[in-house]
KOLMARMAR-571622 format. One line per field, with one value per residue: residue in one letter; y, x, z of N, C-alpha, C in turn; residue number from 0. Coordinates in nm, 2 decimals, decimal comma, m for minus. Atoms other than C-alpha are relative to their C-alpha. Layout:
r (A; ...)
n.py (Y; ...)
n.px (X; ...)
n.pz (Z; ...)
ca.py (Y; ...)
ca.px (X; ...)
ca.pz (Z; ...)
c.py (Y; ...)
c.px (X; ...)
c.pz (Z; ...)
k (NUM; ...)
//
This chain:
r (X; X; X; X; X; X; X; X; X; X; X; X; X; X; X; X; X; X; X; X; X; X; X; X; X; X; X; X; X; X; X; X; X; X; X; X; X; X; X; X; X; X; X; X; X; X; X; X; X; X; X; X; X; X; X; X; X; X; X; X; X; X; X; X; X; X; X; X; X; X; X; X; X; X; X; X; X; X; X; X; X; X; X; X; X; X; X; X; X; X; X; X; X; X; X; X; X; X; X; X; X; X; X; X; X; X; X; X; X; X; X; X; X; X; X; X; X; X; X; X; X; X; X; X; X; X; X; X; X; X; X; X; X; X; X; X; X; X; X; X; X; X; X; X; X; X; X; X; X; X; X; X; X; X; X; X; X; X; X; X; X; X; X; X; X; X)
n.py (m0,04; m0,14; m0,09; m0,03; 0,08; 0,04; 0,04; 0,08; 0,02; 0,14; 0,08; 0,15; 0,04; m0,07; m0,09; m0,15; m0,13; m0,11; m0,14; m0,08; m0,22; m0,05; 0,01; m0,05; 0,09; m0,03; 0,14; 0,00; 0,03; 0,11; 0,13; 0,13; 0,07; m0,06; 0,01; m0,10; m0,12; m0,02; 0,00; m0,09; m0,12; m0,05; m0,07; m0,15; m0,13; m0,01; m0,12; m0,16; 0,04; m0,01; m0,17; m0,08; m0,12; m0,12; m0,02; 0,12; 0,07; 0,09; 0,04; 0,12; 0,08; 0,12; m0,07; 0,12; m0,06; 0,06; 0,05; 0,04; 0,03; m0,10; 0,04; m0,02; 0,04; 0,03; m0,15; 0,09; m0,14; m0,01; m0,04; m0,05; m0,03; m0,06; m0,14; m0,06; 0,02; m0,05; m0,12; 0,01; 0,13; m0,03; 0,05; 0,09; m0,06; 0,08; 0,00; 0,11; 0,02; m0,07; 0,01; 0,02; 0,01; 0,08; m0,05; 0,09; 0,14; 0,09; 0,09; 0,14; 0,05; 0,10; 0,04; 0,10; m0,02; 0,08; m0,07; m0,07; 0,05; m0,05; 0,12; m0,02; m0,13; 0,04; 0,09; m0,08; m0,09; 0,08; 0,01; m0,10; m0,07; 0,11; m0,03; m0,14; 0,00; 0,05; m0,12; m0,06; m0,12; 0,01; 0,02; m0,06; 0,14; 0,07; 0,05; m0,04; 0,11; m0,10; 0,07; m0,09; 0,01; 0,03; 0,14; 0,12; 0,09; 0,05; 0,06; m0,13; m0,03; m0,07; m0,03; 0,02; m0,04; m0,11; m0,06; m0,14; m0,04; m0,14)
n.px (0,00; 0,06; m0,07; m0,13; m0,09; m0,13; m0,01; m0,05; m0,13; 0,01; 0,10; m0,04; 0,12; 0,05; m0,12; m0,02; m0,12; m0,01; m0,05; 0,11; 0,00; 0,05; 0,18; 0,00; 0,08; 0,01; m0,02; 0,00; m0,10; 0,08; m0,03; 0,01; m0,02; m0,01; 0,14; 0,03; m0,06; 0,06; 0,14; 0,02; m0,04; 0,09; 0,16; m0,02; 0,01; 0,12; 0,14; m0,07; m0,03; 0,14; 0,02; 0,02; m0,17; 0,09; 0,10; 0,10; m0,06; 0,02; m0,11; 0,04; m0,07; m0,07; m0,10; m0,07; m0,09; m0,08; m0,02; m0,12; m0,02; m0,07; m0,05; 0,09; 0,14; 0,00; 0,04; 0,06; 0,04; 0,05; m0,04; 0,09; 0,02; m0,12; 0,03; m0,07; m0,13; m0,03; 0,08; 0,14; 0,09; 0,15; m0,10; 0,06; 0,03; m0,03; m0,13; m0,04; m0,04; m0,18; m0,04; m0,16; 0,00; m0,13; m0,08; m0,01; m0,08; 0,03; 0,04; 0,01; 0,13; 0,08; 0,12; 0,07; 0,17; 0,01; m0,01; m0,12; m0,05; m0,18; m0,09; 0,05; m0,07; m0,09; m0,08; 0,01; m0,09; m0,08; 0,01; m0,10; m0,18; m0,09; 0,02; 0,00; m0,17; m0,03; 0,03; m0,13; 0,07; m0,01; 0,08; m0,01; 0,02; 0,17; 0,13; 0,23; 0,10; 0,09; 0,09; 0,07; 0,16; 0,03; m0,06; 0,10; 0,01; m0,17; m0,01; m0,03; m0,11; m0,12; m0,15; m0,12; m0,16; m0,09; m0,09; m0,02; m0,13; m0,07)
n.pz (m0,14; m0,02; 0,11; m0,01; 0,07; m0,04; 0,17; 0,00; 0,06; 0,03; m0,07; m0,02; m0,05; m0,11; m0,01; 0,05; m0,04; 0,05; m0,01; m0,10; m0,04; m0,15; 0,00; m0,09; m0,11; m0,09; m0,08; m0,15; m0,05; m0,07; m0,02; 0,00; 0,11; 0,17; 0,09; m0,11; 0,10; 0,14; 0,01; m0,06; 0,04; 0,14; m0,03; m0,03; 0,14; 0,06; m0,08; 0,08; 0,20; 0,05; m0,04; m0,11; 0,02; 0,03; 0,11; 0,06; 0,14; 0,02; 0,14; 0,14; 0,07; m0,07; m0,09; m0,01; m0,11; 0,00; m0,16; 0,02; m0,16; m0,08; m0,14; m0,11; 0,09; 0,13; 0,07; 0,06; 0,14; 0,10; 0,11; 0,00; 0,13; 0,00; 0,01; m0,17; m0,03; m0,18; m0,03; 0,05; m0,03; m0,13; m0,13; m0,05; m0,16; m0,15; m0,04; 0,05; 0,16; 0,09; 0,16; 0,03; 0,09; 0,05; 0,07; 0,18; 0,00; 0,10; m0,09; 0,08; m0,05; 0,00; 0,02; m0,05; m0,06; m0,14; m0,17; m0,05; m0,08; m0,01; 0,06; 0,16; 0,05; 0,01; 0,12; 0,10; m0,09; 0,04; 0,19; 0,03; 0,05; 0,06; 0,15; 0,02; 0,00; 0,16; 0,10; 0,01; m0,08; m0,14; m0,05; m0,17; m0,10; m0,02; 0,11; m0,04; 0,04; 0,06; 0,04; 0,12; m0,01; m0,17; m0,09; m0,03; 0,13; 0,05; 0,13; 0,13; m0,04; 0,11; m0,06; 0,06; m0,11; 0,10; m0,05; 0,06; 0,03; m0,06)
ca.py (m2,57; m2,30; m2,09; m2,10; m2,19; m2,39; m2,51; m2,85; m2,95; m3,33; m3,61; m3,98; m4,18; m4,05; m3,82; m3,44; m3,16; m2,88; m2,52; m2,28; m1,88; m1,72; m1,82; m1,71; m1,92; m1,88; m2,15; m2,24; m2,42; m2,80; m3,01; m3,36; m3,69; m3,64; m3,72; m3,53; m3,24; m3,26; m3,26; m3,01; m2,75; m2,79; m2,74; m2,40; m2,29; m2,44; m2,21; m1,87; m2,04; m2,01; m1,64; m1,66; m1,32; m1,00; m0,93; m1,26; m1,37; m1,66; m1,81; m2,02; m2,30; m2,62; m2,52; m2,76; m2,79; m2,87; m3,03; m3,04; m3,14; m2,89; m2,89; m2,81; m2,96; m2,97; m2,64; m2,73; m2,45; m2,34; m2,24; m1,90; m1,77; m1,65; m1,26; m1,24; m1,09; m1,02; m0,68; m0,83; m1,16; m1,14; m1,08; m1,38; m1,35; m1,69; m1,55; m1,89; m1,83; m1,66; m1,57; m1,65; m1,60; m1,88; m1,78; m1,94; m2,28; m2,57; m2,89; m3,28; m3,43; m3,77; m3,79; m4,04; m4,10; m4,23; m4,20; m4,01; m4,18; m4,14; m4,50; m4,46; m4,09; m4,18; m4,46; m4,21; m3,94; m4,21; m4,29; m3,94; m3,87; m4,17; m4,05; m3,67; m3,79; m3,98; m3,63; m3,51; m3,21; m3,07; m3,11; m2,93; m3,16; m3,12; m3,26; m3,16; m3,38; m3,17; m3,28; m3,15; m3,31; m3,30; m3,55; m3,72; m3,85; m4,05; m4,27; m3,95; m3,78; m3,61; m3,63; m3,53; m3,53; m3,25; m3,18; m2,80; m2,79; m2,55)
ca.px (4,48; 4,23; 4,32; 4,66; 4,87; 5,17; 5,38; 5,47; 5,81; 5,80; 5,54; 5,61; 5,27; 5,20; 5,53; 5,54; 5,82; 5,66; 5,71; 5,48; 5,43; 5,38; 5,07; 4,94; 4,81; 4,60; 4,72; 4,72; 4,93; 4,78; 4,87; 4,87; 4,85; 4,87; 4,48; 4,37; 4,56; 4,45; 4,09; 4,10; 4,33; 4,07; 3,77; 3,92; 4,01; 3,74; 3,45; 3,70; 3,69; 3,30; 3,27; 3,35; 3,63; 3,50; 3,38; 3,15; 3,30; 3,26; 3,58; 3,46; 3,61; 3,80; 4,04; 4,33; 4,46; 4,78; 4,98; 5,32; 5,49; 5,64; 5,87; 5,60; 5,32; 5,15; 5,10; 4,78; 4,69; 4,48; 4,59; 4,36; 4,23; 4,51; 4,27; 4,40; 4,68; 4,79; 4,62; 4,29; 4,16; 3,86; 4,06; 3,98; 3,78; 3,97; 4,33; 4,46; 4,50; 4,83; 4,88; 5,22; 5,28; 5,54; 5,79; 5,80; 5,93; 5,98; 5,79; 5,83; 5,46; 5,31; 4,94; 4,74; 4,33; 4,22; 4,27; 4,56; 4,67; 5,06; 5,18; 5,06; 5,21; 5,52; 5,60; 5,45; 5,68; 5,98; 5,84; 5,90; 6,22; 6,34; 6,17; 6,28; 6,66; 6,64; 6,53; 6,87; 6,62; 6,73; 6,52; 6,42; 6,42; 6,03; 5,71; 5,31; 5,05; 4,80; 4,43; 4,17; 3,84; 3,62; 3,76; 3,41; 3,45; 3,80; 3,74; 3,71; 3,96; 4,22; 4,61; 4,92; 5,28; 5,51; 5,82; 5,95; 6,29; 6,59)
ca.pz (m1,62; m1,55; m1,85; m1,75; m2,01; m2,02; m2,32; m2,31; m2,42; m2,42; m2,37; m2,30; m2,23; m1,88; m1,84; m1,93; m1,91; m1,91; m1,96; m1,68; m1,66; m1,33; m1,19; m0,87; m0,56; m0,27; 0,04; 0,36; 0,60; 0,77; 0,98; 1,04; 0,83; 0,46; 0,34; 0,70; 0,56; 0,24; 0,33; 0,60; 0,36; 0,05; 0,25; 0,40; m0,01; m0,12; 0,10; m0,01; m0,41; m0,32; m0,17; 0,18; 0,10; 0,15; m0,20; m0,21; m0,52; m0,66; m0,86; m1,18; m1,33; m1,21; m0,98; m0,93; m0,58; m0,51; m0,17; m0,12; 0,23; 0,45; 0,78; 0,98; 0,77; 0,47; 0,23; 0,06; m0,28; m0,49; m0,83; m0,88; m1,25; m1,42; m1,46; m1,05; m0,96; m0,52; m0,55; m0,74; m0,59; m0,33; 0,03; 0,21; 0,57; 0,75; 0,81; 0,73; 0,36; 0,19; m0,16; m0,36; m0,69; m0,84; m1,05; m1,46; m1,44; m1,59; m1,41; m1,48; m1,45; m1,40; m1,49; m1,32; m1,17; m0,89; m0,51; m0,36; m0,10; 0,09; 0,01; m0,35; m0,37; m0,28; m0,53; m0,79; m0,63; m0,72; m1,09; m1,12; m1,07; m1,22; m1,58; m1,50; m1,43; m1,81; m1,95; m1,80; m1,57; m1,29; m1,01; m0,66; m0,39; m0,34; m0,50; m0,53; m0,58; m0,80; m0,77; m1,08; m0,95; m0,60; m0,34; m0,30; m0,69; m0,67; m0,98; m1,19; m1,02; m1,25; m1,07; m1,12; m0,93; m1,05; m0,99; m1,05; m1,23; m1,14)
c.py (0,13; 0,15; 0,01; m0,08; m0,08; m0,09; m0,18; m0,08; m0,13; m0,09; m0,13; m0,04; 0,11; 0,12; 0,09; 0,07; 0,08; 0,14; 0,11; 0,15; m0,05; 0,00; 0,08; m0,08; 0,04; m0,13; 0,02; m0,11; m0,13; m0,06; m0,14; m0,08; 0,08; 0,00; 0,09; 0,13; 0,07; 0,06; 0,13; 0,17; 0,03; 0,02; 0,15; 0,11; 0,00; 0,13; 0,12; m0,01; 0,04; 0,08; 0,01; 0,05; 0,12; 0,10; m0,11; m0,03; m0,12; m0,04; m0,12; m0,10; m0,14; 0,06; m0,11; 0,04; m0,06; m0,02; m0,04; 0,02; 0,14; m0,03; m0,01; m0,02; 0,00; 0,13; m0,07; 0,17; 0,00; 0,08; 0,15; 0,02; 0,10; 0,21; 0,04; 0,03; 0,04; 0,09; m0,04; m0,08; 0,02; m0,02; m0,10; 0,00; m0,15; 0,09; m0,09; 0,00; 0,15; m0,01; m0,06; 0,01; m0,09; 0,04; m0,11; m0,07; m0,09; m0,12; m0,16; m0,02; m0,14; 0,00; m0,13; 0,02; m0,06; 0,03; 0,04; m0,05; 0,01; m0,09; 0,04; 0,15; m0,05; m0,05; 0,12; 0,08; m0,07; m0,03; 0,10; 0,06; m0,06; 0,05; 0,16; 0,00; m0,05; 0,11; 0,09; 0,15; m0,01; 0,03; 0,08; m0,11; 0,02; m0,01; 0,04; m0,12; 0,13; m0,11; 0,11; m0,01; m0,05; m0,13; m0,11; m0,03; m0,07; m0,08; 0,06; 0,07; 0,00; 0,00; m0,01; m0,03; 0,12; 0,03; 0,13; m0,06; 0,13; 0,11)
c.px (m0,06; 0,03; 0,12; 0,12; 0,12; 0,06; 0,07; 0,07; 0,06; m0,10; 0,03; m0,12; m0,03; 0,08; m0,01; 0,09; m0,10; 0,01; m0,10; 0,06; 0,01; m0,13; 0,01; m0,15; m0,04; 0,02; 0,04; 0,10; m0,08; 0,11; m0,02; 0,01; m0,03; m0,15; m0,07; 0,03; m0,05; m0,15; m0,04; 0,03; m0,11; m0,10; 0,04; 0,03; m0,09; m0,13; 0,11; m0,04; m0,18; m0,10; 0,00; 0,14; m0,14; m0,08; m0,12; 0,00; 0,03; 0,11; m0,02; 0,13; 0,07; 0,11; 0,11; 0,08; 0,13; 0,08; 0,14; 0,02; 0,13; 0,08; m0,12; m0,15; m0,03; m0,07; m0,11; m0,07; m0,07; 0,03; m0,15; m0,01; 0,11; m0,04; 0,05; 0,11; 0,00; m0,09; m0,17; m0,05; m0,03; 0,14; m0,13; m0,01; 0,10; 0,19; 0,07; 0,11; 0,08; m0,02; 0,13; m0,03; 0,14; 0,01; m0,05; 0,09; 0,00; m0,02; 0,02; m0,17; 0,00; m0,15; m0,05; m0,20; m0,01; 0,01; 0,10; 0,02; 0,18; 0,08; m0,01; 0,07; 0,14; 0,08; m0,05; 0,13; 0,19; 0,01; 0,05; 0,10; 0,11; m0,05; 0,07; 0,15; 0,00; m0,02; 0,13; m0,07; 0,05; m0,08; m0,01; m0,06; m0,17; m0,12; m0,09; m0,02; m0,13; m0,13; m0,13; m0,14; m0,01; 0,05; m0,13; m0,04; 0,13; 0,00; m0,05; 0,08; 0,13; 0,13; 0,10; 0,13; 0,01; 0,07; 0,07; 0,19; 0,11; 0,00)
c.pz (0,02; m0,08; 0,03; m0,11; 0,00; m0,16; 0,02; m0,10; m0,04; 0,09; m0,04; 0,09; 0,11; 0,04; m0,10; 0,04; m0,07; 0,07; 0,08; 0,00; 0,12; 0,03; 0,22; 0,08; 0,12; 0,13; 0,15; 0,05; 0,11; 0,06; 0,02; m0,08; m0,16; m0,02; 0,17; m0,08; m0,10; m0,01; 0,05; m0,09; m0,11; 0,04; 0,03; m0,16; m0,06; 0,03; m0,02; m0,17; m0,05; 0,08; 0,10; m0,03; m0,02; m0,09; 0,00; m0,08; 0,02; m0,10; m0,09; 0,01; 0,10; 0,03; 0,05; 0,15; m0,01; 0,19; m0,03; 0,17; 0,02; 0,12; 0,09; m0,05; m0,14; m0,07; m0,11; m0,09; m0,07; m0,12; m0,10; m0,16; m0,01; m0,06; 0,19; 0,00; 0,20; 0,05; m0,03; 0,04; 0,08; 0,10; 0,09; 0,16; 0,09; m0,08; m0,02; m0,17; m0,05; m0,16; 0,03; m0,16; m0,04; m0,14; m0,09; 0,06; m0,06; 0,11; m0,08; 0,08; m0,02; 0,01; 0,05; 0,08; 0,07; 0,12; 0,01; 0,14; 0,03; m0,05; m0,14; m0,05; m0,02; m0,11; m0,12; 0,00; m0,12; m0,15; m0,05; m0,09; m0,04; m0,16; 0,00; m0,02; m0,19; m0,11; 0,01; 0,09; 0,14; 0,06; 0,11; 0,07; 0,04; m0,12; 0,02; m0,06; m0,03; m0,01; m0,06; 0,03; 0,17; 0,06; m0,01; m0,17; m0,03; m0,11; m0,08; 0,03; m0,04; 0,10; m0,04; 0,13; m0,07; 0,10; m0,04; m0,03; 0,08; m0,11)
k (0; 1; 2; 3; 4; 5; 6; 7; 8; 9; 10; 11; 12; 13; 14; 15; 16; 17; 18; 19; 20; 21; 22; 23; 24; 25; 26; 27; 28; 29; 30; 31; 32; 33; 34; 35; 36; 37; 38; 39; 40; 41; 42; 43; 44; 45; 46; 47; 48; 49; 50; 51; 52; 53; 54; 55; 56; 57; 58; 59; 60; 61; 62; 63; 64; 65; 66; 67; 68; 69; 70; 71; 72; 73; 74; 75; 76; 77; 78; 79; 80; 81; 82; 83; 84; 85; 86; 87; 88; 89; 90; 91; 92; 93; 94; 95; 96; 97; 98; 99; 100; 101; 102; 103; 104; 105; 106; 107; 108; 109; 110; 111; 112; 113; 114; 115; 116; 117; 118; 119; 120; 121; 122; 123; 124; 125; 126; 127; 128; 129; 130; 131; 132; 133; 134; 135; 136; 137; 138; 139; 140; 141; 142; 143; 144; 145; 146; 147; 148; 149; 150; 151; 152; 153; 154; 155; 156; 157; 158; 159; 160; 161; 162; 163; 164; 165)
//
C-alpha cells in the first residue's frame, strides 16, 4: 500500500486481519449516489495527486482511494505517501480537500477485482463481517471500499472492503 506498511496477522483465501500504523489522508466530502460520489471525489484528489496544490507537486506511486458513507454523504480519500506528514504535503488550491491522519489500527479486509458497484458493495460489506465476527474482532460500525487501480480499467481494478477494529 504505497510504502505504507502493514503487518498482517491472519490470511484466509480472500480475508485479512491486519495490523496498520498511522497513515495520513487527504479527502473530501461528496454527495449524492455512491458511484456519482465516487467519481466526482477521485477526480477532485486525483488533479491535487497531480499538482494542482500550491507547490505543483506531483505524488508518485499508486495511490489507493478509499470511500466510506457518511451522514451527510460520502467521504471519498486518498491515502498520501507515507514521507507526508499535515505540515509537509503540497497545500491543496480547491478548499474541498481536508487532511486526517488515522490512528494505528487493526482492519478486517476482503480482497476482490472488478467493478464497485452499491449492490455488489453491500453484500461484500456483509461477507465481511460475517468472516471478521469468526475471528472473534471487534468491529466499528463503518466500512471503506478501498480502490488500487484507475476507474476507467475495472477488469484490473484492485478492491478491497475493510473494516477498522476497536
Amino acid at each position: 500500500m504505497l510504502g505504507h506498511s502493514y503487518q498482517t496477522l491472519l490470511s484466509q483465501d480472500a480475508f485479512e486481519l491486519r495490523d496498520y500504523p498511522q497513515i495520513l489522508v487527504a479527502k473530501v466530502l461528496v454527495a449524492g449516489p455512491f458511484e456519482d460520489a465516487f467519481k466526482r471525489g477521485s477526480e477532485i484528489l486525483e488533479s491535487y495527486l497531480q499538482g494542482d496544490n500550491y507547490k505543483k507537486e506531483k505524488l508518485q506511486g499508486k495511490i489507493p482511494f478509499r470511500l466510506t458513507s457518511r451522514p451527510d454523504g460520502w467521504e471519498v480519500s486518498c491515502i498520501l505517501p507515507p514521507y507526508h506528514t499535515r505540515e509537509t504535503a503540497p497545500k491543496p488550491i480547491s478548499e474541498k480537500i481536508r487532511f486526517e491522519h488515522l490512528k494505528p489500527r487493526k482492519v478486517a479486509v476482503l480482497r476482490f477485482q472488478g467493478k464497485t458497484r452499491y449492490a455488489g458493495m453491500m453484500k461484500k460489506i456483509e461477507e465481511l463481517k460475517c468472516w471478521a465476527k469468526s475471528t472473534e474482532m471487534k468491529m466499528e460500525s463503518s466500512s471503506h471500499i478501498v480502490v488500487y487501480t484507475p476507474q476507467y480499467l475495472p477488469f484490473l481494478r484492485r478492491n478491497e472492503i475493510q473494516i477498522d477494529g476497536v
